[in-house]
C-alpha positions in Angstrom: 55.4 16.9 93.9 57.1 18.9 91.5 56.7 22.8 92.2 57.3 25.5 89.3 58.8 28.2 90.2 58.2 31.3 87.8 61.5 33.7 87.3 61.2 37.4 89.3 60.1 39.8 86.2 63.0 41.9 84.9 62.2 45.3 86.6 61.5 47.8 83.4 63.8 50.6 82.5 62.7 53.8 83.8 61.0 55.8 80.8 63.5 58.8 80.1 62.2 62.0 80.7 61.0 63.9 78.0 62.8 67.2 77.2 60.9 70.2 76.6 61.4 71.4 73.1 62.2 75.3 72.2 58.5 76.1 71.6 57.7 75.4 75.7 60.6 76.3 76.8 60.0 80.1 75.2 56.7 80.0 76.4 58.4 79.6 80.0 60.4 82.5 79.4 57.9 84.2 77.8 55.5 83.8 81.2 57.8 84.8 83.7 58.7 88.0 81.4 55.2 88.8 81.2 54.9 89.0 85.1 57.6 91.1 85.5 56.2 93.5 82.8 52.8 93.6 84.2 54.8 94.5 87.7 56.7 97.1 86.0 54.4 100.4 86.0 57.2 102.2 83.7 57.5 99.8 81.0 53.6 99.6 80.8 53.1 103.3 80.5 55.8 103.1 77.8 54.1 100.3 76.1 50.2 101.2 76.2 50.0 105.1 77.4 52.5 106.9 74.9 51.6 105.1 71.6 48.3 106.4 72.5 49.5 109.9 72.9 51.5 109.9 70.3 49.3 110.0 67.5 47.5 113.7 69.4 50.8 115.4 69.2 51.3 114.0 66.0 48.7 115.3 64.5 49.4 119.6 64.4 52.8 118.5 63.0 52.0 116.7 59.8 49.1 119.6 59.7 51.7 121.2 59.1 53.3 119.4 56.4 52.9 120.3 52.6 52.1 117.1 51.6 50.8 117.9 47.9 52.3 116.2 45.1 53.5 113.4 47.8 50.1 111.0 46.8 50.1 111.0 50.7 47.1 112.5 53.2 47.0 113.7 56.6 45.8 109.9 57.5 48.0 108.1 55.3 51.2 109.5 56.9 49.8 109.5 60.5 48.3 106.1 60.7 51.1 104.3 59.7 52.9 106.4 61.7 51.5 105.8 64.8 52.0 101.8 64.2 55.8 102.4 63.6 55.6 104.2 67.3 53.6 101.6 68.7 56.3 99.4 67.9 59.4 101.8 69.1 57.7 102.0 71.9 56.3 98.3 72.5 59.5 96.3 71.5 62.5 98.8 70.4 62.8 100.8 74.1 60.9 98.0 76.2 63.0 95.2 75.1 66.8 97.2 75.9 65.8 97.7 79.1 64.4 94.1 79.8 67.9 92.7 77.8 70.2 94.9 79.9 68.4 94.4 83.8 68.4 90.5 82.5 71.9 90.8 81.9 73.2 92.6 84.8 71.8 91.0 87.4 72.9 87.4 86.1 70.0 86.0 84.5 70.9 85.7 81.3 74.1 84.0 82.6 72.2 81.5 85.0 70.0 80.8 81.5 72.7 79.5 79.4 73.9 77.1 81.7 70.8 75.0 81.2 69.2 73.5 77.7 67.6 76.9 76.5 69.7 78.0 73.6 71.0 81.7 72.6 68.0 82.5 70.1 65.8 80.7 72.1 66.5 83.4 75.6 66.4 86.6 73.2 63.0 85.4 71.2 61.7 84.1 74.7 62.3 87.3 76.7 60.8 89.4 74.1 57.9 87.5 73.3 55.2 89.2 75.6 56.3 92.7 74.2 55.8 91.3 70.5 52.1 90.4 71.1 51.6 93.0 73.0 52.3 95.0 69.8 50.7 93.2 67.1 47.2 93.5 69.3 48.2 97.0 69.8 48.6 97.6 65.7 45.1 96.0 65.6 43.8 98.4 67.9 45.8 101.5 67.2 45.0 100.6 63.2 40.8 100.3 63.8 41.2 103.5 66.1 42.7 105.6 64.1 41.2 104.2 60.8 37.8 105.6 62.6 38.9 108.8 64.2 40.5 110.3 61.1 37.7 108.9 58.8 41.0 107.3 56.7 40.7 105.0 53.8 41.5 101.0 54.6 43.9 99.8 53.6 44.5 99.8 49.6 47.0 96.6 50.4 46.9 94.9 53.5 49.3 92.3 53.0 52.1 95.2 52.7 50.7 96.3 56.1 51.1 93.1 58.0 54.3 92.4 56.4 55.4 95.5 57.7 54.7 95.1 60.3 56.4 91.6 61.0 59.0 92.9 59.6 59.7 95.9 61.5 59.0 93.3 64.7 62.0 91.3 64.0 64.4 94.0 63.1 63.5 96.2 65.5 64.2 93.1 68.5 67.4 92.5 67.2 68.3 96.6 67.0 67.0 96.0 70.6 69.2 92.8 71.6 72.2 94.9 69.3 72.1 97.9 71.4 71.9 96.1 74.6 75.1 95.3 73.6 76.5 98.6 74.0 74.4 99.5 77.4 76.7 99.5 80.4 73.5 99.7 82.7 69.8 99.7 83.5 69.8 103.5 84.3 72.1 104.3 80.5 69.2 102.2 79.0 66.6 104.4 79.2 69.0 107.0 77.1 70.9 104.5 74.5 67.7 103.7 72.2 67.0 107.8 71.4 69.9 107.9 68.7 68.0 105.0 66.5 64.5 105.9 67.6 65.2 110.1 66.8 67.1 109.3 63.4 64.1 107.0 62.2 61.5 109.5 63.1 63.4 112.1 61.2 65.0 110.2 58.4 62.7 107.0 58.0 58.8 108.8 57.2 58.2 107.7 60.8 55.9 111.1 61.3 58.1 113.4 58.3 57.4 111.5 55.0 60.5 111.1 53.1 58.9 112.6 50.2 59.2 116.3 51.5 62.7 116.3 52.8 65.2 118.3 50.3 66.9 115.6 48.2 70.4 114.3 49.7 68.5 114.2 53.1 65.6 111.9 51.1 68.3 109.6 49.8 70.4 109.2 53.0 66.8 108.6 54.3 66.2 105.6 52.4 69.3 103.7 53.1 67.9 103.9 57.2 67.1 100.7 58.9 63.7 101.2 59.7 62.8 103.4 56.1 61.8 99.5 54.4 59.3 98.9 57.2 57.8 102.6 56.5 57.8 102.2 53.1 55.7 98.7 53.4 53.5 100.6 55.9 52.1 103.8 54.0 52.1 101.6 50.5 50.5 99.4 52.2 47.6 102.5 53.0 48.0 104.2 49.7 48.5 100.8 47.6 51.3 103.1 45.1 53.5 99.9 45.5 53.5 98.1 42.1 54.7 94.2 42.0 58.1 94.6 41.6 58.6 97.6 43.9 57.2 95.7 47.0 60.3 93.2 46.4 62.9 96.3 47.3 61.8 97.0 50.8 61.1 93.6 51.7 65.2 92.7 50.8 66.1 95.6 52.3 64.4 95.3 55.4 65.9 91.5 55.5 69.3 92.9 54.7 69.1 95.2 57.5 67.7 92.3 59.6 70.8 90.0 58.8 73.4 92.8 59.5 71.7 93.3 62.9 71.2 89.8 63.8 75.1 89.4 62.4 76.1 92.5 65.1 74.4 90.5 68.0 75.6 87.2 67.2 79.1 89.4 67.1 79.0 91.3 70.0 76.2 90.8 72.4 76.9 90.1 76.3 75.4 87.7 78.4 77.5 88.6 81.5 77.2 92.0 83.2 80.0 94.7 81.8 82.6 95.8 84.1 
């Protein structure tokens, strides 16, 4: 009798593990930076409690302000106001702190040894602080929209372009003056030169508009003075076609330059 004997299957290659691709592996970073925020009772206090408070102390100050002739209101200059804050507050000051303790105690370090990319730590890591913000405008926006019995919005779209805008530039000014933070403690003091000089130059709560006229020009040419002017036109609606075009390239100018100063100079290892 003739047996057949069938050949021992080839055992099948094992099935290469599938890489995580930058969208989940932001959303990792993004996680565990969200538990340390929600640990952190500073950083949520800076982040929820003072862009509320802002807005009450704000308010006797542009009372204050001679606003006619400006085509601007009490409302018109405090709500959009109160969103620039919201975002100093949310991302600008938040986001030096988190880049600088990330940095110094070796994180950011232990990070780039792996597959996550440059971009891919600083968008990840700042993530939970840019939601947090955009829910906040929403919020802050309806609030105060009520409370002051304001107009909406004449223009919208200038509004949330604004604010997207003033997201992105204001994370790299945050990644950019990291940079220049020696330690955790210094950054709680390093973002008040950028944060004071847009409040006072930009028409972050002292419109543009009434400052005498060299101070209103050196005004304009501030980082943050295209995301304010995209904010109140965006209220008022006094932003024809083509002028909407300037602040928009000037904010993405401003972007670049940052982005080009963190690209240049940021560090991912602890100064010494």
């Amino acid at each position: 009798m003739t047996t057949t004997t069938t050949p021992p299957a080839r055992p099948q290659a094992a099935a290469a593990p599938v890489q995580p691709g930058p969208a989940a592996r932001m959303t990792a970073l993004a996680r565990a930076e969200l538990s340390l925020l929600l640990r952190s009772r500073a950083a949520l206090f800076t982040a929820l409690v003072l862009p509320l408070i802002m807005p009450l102390s704000a308010r006797s100050l542009v009372k204050g302000i001679d606003l006619a002739g400006t085509g601007l209101s009490i409302a018109t200059v405090l709500v959009p106001g109160t969103l620039a804050m919201g975002l100093f507050f949310t991302i600008y000051t938040n986001l030096v702190g988190v880049y600088v303790t990330r940095r110094e105690s070796l994180v950011l370090k232990r990070l780039r040894t792996g597959e996550v990319r440059d971009w891919e730590i600083l968008a990840g890591g700042a993530l939970p602080a840019v939601v947090l913000a955009l829910v906040q405008s929403v919020l802050l926006g309806i609030g105060l929209t009520v409370a002051l019995d304001a107009p909406l919005p004449k223009a919208p779209h200038l509004v949330v372009l604004g604010l997207l805008l003033g997201i992105v530039l204001l994370v790299a000014a945050a990644a950019l003056t990291a940079a220049f933070t020696r330690t955790a403690e210094s950054a709680q003091l390093t973002f008040l030169p950028f944060m004071l000089v847009s409040m006072a130059g930009s028409g972050v709560f002292m419109p543009r508009q009434v400052l005498p006229g060299v101070a209103a020009d050196i005004g304009a040419w501030l980082p943050f003075s295209p995301v304010m002017d995209l904010l109140q036109g965006g209220w008022t609606g006094d932003l024809g076609a083509l002028d909407q075009g300037r602040p928009v390239l000037a904010a993405l100018a401003w972007t670049c330059v940052v982005a080009f100063g963190v690209r240049r100079w940021f560090r991912w290892s602890p100064r010494h």
